[in-house]
C-alpha positions as CSV (number, residue, x, y, z in Angstrom):
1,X,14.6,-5.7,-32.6
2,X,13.2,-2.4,-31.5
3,X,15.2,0.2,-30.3
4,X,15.0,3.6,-28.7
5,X,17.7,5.8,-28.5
6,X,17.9,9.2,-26.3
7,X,20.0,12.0,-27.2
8,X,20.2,15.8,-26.2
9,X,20.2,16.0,-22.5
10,X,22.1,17.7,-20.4
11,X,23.1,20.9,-17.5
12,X,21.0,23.9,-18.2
13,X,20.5,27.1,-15.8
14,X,16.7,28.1,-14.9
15,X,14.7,29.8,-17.5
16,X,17.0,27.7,-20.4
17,X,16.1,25.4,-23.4
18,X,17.7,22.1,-24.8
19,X,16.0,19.7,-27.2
20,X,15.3,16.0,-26.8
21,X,15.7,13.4,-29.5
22,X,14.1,9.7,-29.4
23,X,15.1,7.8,-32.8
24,X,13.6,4.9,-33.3
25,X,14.4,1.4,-35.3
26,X,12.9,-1.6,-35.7
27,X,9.8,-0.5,-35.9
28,X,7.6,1.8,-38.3
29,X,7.0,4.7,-35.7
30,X,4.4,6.2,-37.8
31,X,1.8,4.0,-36.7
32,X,2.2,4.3,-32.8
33,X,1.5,7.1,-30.3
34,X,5.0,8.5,-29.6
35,X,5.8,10.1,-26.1
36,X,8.3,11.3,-23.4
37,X,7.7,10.4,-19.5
38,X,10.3,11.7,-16.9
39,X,11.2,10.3,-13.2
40,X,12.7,12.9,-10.9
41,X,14.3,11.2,-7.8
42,X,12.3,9.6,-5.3
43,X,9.3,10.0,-7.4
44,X,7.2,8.2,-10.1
45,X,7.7,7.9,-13.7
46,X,5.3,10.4,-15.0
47,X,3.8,11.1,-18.6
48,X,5.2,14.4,-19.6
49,X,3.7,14.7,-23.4
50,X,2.7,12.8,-25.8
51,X,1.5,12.5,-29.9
52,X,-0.5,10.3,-31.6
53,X,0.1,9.0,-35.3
54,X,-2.1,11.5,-36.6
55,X,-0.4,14.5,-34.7
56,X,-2.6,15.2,-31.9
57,X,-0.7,16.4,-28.7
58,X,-1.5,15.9,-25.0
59,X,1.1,18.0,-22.0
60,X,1.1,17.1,-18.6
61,X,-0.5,20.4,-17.0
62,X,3.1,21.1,-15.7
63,X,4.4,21.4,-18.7
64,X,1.7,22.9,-20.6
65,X,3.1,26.4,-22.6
66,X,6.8,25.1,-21.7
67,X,7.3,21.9,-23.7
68,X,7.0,20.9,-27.7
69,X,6.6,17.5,-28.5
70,X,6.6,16.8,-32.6
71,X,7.3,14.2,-34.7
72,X,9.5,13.5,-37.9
73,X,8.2,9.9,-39.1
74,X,10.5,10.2,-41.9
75,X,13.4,9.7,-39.4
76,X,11.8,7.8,-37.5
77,X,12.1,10.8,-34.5
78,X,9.8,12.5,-31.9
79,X,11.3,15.3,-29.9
80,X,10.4,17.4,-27.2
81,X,11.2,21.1,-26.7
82,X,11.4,22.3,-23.5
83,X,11.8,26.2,-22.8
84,X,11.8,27.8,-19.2
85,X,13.0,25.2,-17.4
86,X,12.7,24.9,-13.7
87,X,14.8,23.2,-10.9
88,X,11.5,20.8,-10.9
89,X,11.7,19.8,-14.3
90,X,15.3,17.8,-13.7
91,X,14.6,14.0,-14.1
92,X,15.4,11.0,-16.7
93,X,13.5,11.5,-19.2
94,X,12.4,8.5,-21.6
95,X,11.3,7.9,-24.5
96,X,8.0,5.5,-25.0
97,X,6.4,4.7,-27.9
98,X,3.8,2.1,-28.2
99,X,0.7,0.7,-29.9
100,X,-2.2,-1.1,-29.1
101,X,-3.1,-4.0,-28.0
102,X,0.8,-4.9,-26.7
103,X,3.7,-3.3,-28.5
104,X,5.3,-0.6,-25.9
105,X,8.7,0.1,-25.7
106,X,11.1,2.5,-24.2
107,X,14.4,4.2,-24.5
108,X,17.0,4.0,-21.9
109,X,16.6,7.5,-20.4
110,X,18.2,11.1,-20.6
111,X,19.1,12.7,-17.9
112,X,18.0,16.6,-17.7
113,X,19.4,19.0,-15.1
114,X,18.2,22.3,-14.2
115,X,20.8,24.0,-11.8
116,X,22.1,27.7,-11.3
């Protein structure tokens, strides 16, 4: 069974940091594209970055310069950075991870705040 597991989010002021964590079981996450979406209220799920097995990157232009993502496939981890935060970046964020033709999963979601 395959299973994604959130972990670092949280209340942070404008301009702060935190980390995001996705560990992953079940699955050999070495082999599939690894990313985080995010879904603000009212809005869509939106990709916010992702990496590929082979460590190429891809940021949603809002993000771009702000936000990390990286990958430890000995733990089985991708995380995402995020620096200068902005009221607009609070949303769940989730983890996805997936692989063609038809293996995609996700995490159950993180919820990020950005408040002064």
């Amino acid at each position: 069974q395959v299973q994604l597991v959130e972990s670092g989010g949280g209340l942070v002021q404008p301009g702060g940091s935190l980390r995001l964590s996705c560990a992953a079981s079940g699955i050999i996450s070495s082999i599939y594209n690894m990313a985080w979406y995010r879904q603000a209220p009212g809005k869509q799920r939106e990709l916010v970055a992702r990496i590929t097995p082979g460590g190429t990157t891809n940021y949603a232009d809002s993000v771009k310069g702000r936000f990390t993502i990286s990958r430890d496939n000995a733990k089985n981890t991708v995380y995402l950075k995020l620096n200068s935060l902005k009221l607009e970046d609070t949303a769940v964020y989730y983890c996805n991870v997936d692989r063609w033709p038809m293996d995609n999963y996700w995490g159950q979601g993180t919820q990020v705040t950005v408040s002064s």
